[in-house]
C-alpha positions as CSV (number, residue, x, y, z in Angstrom):
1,X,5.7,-9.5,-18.5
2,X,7.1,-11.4,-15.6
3,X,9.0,-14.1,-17.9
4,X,10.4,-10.9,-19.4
5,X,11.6,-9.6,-16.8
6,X,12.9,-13.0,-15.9
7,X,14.5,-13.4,-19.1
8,X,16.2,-10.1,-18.5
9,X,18.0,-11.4,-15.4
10,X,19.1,-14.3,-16.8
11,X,20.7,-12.3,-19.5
12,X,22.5,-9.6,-18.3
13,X,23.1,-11.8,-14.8
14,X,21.4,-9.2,-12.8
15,X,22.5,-9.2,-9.0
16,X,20.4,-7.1,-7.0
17,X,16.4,-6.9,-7.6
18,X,14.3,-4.1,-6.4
19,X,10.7,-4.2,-7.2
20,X,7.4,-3.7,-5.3
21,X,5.4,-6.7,-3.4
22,X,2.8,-6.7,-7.0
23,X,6.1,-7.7,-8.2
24,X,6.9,-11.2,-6.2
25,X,3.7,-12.3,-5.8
26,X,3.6,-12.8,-9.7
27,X,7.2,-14.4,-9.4
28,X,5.0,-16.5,-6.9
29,X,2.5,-17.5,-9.0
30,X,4.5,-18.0,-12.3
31,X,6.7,-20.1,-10.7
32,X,4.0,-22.5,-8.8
33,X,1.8,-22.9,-12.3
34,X,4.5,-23.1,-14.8
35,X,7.8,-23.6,-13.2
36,X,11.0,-21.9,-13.5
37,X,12.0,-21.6,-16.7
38,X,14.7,-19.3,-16.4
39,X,18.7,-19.0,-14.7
40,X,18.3,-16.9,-12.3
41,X,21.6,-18.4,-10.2
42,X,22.9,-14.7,-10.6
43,X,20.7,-12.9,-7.5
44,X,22.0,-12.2,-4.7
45,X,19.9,-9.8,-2.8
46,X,16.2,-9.0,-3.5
47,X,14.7,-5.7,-2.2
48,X,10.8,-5.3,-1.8
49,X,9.2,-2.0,-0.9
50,X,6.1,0.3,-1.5
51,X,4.1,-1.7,0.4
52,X,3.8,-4.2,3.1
53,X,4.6,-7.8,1.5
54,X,2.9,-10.5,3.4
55,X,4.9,-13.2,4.8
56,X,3.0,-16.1,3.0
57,X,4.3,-14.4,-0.1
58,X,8.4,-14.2,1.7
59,X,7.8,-18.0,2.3
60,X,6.9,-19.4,-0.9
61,X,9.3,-17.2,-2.6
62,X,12.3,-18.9,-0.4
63,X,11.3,-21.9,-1.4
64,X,10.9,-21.6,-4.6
65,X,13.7,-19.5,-5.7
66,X,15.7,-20.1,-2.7
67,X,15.9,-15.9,-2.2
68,X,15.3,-14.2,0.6
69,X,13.2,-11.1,0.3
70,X,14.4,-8.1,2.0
71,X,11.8,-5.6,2.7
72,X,12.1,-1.8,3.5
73,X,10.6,1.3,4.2
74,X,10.7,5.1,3.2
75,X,8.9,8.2,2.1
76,X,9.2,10.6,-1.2
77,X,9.8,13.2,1.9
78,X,12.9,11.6,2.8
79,X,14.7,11.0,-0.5
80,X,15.0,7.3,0.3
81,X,14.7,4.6,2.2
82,X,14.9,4.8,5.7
83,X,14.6,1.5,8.1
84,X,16.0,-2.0,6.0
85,X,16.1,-5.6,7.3
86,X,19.9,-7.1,7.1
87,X,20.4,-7.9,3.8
88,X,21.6,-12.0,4.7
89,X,17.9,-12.6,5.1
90,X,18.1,-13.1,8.9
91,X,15.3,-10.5,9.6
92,X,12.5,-11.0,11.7
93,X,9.6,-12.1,9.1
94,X,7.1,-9.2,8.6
95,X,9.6,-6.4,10.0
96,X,10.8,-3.6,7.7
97,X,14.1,-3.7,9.7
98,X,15.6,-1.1,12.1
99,X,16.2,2.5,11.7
100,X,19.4,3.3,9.3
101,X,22.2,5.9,10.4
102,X,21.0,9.3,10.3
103,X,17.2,8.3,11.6
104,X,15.0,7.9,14.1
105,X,11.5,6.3,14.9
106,X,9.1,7.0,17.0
107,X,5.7,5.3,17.5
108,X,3.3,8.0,18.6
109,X,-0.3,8.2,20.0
110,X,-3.0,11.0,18.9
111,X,-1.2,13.2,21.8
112,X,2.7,12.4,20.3
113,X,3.0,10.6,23.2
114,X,5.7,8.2,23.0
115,X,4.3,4.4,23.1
116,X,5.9,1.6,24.5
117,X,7.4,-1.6,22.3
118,X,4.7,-3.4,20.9
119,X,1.8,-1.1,20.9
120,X,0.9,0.5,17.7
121,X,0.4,3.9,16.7
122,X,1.5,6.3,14.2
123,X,5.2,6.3,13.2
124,X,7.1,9.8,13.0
125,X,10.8,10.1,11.5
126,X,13.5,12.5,12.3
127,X,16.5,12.7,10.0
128,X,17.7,14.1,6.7
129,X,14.2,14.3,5.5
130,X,12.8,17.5,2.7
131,X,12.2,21.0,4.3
132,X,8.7,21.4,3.5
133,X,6.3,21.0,0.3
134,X,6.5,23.3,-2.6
135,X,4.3,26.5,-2.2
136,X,2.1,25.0,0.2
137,X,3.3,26.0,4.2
138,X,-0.1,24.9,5.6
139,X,0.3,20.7,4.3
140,X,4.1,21.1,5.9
141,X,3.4,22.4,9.2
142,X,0.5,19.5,9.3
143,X,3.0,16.9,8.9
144,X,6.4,18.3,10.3
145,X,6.5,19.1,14.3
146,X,9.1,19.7,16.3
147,X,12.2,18.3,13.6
148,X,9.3,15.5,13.1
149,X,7.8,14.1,10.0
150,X,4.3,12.6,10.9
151,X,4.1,9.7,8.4
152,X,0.3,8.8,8.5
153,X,1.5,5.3,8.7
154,X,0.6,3.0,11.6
155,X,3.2,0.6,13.0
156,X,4.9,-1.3,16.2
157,X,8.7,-1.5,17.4
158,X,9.7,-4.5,19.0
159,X,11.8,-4.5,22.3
160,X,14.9,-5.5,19.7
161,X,14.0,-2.1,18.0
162,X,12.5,-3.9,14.8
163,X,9.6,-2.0,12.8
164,X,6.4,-3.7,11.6
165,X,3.4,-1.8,10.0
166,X,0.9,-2.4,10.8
167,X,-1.9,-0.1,9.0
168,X,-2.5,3.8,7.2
169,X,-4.0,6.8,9.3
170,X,-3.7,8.5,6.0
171,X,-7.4,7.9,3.4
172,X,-5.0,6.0,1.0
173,X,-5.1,3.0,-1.3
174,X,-1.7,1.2,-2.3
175,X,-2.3,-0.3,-5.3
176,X,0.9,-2.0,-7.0
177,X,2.9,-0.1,-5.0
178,X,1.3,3.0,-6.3
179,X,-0.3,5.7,-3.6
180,X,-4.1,6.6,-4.8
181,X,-6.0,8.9,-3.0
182,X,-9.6,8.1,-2.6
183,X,-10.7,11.9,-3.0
184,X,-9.2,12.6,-6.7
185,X,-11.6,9.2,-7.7
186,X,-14.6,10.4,-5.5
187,X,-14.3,14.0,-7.1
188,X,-14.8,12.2,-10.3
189,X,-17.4,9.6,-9.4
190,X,-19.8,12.4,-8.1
191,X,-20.0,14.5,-10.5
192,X,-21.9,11.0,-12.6
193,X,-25.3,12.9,-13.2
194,X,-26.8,9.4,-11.8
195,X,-24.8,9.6,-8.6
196,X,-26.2,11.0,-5.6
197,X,-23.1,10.3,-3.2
198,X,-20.0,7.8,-3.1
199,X,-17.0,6.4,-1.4
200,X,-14.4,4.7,-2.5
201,X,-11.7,2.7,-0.3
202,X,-9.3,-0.2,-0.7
203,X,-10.5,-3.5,-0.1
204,X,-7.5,-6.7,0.0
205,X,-6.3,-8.2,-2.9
206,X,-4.0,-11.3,-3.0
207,X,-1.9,-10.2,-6.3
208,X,-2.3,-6.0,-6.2
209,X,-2.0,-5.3,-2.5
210,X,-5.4,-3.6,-2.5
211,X,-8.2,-3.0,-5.0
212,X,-10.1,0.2,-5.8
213,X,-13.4,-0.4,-5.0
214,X,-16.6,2.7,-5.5
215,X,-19.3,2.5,-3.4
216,X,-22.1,4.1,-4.7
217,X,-25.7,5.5,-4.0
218,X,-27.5,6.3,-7.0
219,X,-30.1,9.3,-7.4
220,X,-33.8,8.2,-6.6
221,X,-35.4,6.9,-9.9
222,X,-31.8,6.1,-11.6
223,X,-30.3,2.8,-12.6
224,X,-26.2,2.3,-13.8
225,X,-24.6,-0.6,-14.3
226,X,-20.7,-1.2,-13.2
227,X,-19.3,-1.0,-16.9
228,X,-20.7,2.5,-17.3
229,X,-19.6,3.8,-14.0
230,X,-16.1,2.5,-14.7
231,X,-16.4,3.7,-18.7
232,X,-17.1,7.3,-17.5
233,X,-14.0,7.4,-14.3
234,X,-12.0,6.3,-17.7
235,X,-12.7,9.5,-19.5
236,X,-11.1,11.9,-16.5
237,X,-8.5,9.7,-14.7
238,X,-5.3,7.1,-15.4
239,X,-6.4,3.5,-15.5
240,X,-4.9,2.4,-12.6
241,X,-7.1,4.9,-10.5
242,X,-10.2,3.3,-11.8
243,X,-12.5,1.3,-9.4
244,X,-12.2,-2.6,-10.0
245,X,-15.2,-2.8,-8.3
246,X,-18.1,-1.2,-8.6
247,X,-21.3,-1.4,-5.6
248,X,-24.4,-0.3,-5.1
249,X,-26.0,0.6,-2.5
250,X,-29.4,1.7,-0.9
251,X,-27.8,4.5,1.5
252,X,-24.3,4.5,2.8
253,X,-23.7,4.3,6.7
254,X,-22.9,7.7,8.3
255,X,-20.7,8.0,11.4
256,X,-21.8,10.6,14.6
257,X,-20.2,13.6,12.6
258,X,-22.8,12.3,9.7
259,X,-20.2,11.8,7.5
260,X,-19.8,8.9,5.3
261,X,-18.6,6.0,7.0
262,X,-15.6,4.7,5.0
263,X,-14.4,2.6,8.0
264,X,-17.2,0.4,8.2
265,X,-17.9,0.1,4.4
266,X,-14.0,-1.1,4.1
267,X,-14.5,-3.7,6.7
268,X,-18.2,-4.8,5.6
269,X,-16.5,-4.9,2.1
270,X,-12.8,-6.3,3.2
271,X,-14.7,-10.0,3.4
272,X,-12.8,-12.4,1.3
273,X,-16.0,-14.6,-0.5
274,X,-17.5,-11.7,-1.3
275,X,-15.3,-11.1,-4.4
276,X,-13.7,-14.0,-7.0
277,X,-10.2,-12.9,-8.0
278,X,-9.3,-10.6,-11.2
């Protein structure tokens, strides 16, 4: 729980804190319904990665625990971390800082085409990154070009050479700071004897980043109801992975290729009213 983690601080006068952006938005909220109950007089420097943390979230955590939150960025593929804000705080809001020693970035268009500051596209690394995935050439030479590790990540330097990201070119859901891909639920969700096809995508949530939502178009004749949908993904895959959200659907849109859509289900779907908070 957060007042246990809190409690912990206090207790062993913790000085740096490390967690994911699920993390500080429930600081956030703790804080603004019941107050701070606990010492926590011993942080110096907190550390958010994972995931983009929104900036509303950087600002009400300043003011209430007078912290500011530095954010980061890296890959499993590099080991590490690889661009960090300065650590005083004096970041530009909503930047994951500059490049560290050792790395590069590049924002790139579909061509690798070098962009100029400010326009987004996808970001590619060069530095002390892995030499390939195990057993499996064909996902490495997809991703590494050239001494270049193609993130799938979408972003923007600034003229001052500050990174911001922007969005994912990958089909993947950031929940909690935990990478989901859409395909290992789908696999599941089709093989429901009721369903006739799915998608599922990652529609904004205040307090997990992004929700797992199934959207779903039942065989001609059949009727399912959310809990059993959810009830059978909970048989074949970890609880996190489950949709939060199940919909239904007459037919799902198809793009010119006459595949499913997902883009225009995760915007028709991304609408705040539609959905009260969990």
């Amino acid at each position: 729980s957060i007042s246990g983690l809190m409690r912990t601080i206090e207790k062993e006068r913790a000085t740096i804190f490390t967690w994911v952006p699920f993390i500080f938005i429930l600081m956030v909220h703790t804080a603004e319904e019941e107050g701070i109950r606990h010492n926590l007089s011993s942080l110096r420097l907190c550390y958010s990665g994972g995931a983009p943390i929104s900036t509303d979230i950087i600002k009400r955590f300043h003011q209430l625990y007078g912290l500011a939150v530095v954010q980061f960025w890296g890959l499993t593929e590099a080991t590490s971390h690889l661009t960090c804000q300065p650590i005083d705080g004096t970041g530009k809001l909503g930047s994951v800082g500059e490049a560290l020693p050792g790395w590069k970035v590049k924002i790139v268009n579909d061509n690798s085409e070098e962009l100029p500051p400010n326009k987004p596209g996808e970001m590619i690394v060069s530095g002390p990154m892995m030499k390939g995935y195990y057993n499996n050439p064909q996902a490495t030479t997809e991703v590494i070009r050239d001494g270049w590790f193609y993130t799938g990540d979408i972003g923007k330097v600034d003229r001052d050479g500050y990174l911001f990201i922007t969005g994912r070119k990958k089909d993947i859901i950031i929940v909690k700071g935990q990478n989901i891909r859409p395909s290992d639920i789908e696999g599941v969700v089709h093989t429901h004897p009721k369903v006739a096809e799915a998608a599922v995508i990652g529609v904004p949530d205040e307090l997990r980043g992004e929700m797992v939502m199934a959207v779903i178009r039942l065989k001609k004749g059949e009727v399912a109801t959310e809990q059993e949908i959810r009830r059978f993904c909970l048989e074949c895959i970890a609880n996190y992975k489950v949709p939060k959200q199940v919909m239904f659907m007459d037919s799902l849109p198809t793009n010119a290729a006459g595949n499913i859509d997902k883009e225009s289900i995760r915007n028709y779907f991304s609408i705040p009213f539609l959905f009260k908070k969990q």
